[in-house]
Residue frames relative to the residue before (quaternion, step in Angstrom):
aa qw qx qy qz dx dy dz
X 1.0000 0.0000 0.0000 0.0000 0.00 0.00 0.00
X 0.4766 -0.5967 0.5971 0.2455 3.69 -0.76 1.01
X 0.6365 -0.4720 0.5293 0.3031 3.47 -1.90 0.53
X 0.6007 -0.2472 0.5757 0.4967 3.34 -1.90 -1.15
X 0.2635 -0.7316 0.6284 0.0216 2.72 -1.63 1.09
X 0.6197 -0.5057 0.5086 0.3187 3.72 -1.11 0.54
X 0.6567 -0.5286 0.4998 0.1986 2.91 -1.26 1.12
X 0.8528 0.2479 -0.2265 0.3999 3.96 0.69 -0.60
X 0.1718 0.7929 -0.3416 0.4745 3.22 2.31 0.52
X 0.7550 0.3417 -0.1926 0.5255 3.39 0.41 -2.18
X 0.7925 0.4254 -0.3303 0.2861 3.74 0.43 -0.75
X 0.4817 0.5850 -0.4433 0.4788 3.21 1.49 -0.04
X 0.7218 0.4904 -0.2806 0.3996 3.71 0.90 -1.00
X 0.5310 0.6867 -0.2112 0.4493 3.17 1.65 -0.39
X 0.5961 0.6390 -0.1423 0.4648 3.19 1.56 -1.04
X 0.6714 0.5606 -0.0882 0.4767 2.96 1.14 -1.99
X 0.6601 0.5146 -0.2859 0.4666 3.67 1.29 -1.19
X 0.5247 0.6755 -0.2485 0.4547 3.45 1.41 -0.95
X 0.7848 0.2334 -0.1615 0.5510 3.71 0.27 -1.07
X 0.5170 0.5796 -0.4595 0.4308 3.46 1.09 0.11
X 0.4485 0.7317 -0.2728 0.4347 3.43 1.65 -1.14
X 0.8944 0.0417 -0.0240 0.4447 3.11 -0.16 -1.49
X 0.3481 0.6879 -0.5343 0.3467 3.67 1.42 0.37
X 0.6950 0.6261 -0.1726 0.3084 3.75 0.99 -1.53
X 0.5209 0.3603 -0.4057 0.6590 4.09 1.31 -0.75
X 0.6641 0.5853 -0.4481 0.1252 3.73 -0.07 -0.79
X 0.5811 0.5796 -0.1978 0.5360 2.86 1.85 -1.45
X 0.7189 0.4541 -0.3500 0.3930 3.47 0.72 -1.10
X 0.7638 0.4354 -0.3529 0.3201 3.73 0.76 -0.41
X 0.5428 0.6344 -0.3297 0.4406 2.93 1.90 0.23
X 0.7310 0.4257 -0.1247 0.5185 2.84 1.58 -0.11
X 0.3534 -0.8953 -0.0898 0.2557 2.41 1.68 0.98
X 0.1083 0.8407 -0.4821 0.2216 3.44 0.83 1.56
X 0.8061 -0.4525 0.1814 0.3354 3.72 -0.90 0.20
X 0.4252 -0.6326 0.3984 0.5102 3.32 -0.43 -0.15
X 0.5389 0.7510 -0.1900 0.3310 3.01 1.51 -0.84
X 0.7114 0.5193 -0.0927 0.4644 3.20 1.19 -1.42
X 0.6274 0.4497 -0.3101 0.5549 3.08 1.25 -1.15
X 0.6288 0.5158 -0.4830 0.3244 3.67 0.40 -0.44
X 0.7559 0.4553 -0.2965 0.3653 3.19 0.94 -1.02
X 0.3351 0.7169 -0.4118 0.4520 3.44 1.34 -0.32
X 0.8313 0.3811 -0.0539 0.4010 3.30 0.20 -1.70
X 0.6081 0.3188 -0.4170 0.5955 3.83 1.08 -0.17
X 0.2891 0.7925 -0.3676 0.3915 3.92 1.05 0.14
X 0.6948 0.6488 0.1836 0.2501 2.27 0.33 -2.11
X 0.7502 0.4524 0.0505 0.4796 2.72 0.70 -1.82
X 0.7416 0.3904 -0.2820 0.4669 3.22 0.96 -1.54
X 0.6481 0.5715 -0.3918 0.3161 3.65 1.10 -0.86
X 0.6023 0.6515 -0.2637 0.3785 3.27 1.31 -0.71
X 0.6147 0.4965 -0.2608 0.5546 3.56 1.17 -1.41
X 0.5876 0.5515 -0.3806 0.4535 4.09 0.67 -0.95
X 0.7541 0.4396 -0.2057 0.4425 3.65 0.77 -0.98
X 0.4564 0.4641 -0.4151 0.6357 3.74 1.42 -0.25
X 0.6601 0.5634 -0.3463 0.3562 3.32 -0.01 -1.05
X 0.7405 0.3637 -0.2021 0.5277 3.61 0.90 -1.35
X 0.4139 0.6582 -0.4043 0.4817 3.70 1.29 -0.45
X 0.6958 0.5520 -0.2301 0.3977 3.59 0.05 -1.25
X 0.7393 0.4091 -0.1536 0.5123 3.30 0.49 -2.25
X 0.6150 0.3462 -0.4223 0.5688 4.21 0.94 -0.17
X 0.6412 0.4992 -0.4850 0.3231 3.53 0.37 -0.33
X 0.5664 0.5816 -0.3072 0.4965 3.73 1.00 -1.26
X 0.7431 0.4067 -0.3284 0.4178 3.38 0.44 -1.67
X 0.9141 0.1789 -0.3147 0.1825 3.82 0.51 0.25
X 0.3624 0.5673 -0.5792 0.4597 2.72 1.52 0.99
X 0.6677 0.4883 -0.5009 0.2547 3.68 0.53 0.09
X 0.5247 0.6457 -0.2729 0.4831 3.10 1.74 -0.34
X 0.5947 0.5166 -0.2621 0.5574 3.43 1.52 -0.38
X 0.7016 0.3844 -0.3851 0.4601 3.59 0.98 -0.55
X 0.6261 0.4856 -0.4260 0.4367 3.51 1.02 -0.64
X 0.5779 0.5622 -0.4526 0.3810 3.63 0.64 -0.56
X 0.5244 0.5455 -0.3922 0.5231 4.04 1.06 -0.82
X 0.6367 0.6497 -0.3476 0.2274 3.39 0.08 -1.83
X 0.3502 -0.7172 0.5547 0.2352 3.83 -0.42 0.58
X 0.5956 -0.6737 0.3326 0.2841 3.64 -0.43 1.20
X 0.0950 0.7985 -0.5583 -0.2043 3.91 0.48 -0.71
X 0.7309 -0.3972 0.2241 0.5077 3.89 0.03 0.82
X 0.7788 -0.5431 0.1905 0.2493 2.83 -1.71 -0.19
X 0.6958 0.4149 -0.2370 0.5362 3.48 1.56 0.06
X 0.7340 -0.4805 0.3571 0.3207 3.08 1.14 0.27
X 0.4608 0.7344 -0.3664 0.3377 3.60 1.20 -0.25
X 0.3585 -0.8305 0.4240 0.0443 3.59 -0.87 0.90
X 0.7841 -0.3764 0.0409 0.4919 3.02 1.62 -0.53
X 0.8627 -0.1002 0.0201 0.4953 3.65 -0.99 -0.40
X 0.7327 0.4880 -0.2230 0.4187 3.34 1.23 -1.31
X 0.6475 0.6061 -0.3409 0.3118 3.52 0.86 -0.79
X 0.3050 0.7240 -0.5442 0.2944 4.03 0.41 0.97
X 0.4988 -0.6120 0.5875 0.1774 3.28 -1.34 1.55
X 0.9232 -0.1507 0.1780 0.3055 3.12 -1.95 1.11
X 0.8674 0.2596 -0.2884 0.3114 3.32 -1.91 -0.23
X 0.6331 -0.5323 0.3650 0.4273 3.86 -1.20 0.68
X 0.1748 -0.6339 0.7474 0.0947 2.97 -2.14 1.06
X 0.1001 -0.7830 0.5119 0.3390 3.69 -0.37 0.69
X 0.4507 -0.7530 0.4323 0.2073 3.34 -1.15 1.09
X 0.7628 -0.3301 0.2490 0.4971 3.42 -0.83 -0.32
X 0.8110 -0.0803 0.1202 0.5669 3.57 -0.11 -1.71
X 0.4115 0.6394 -0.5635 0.3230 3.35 0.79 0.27
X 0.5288 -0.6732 0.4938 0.1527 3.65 -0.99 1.06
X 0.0612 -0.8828 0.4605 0.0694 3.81 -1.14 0.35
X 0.3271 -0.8109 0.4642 0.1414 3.33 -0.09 1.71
């Protein structure tokens, strides 16, 4: 399986999927198939092509977020941020009086 790819990687393959799109009724009507067929070929075509951008993207996102958490500095095991963040029940404080 190949790495992450660049952002102008997927659109280049995008391109390529594109003229592949409308490269395919052309051939077919030159070869003489319908007009009909070839259309449908080509909204085909199309739709498989747009589904795969679509998934292209949703892997692209899914690993740069996996890249940002991987940076992120860990901060324990619940998430806690700092001095202030303490569950429930009394802390007695310094000078602070108790009724």
């Amino acid at each position: 399986m190949s790495g992450p790819h660049s952002s102008s990687e997927v659109t280049h393959l995008v391109r390529w999927a594109v003229f592949s799109c409308s490269l395919v009724p052309v051939v077919l009507l030159g070869f003489g198939s319908s007009l009909a067929g070839a259309a449908g070929t080509a909204l085909g075509l199309a739709a498989v092509t747009g589904v795969c951008r679509v998934l292209l993207r949703h892997s692209e996102h899914g690993a740069a977020r996996l890249v940002a958490e991987e940076r992120a500095p860990h901060r324990g095991r619940h998430q806690r941020t700092g001095t202030g963040a303490h569950r429930g029940g009394r802390r007695g404080g310094g000078n602070t009086p108790v009724a």
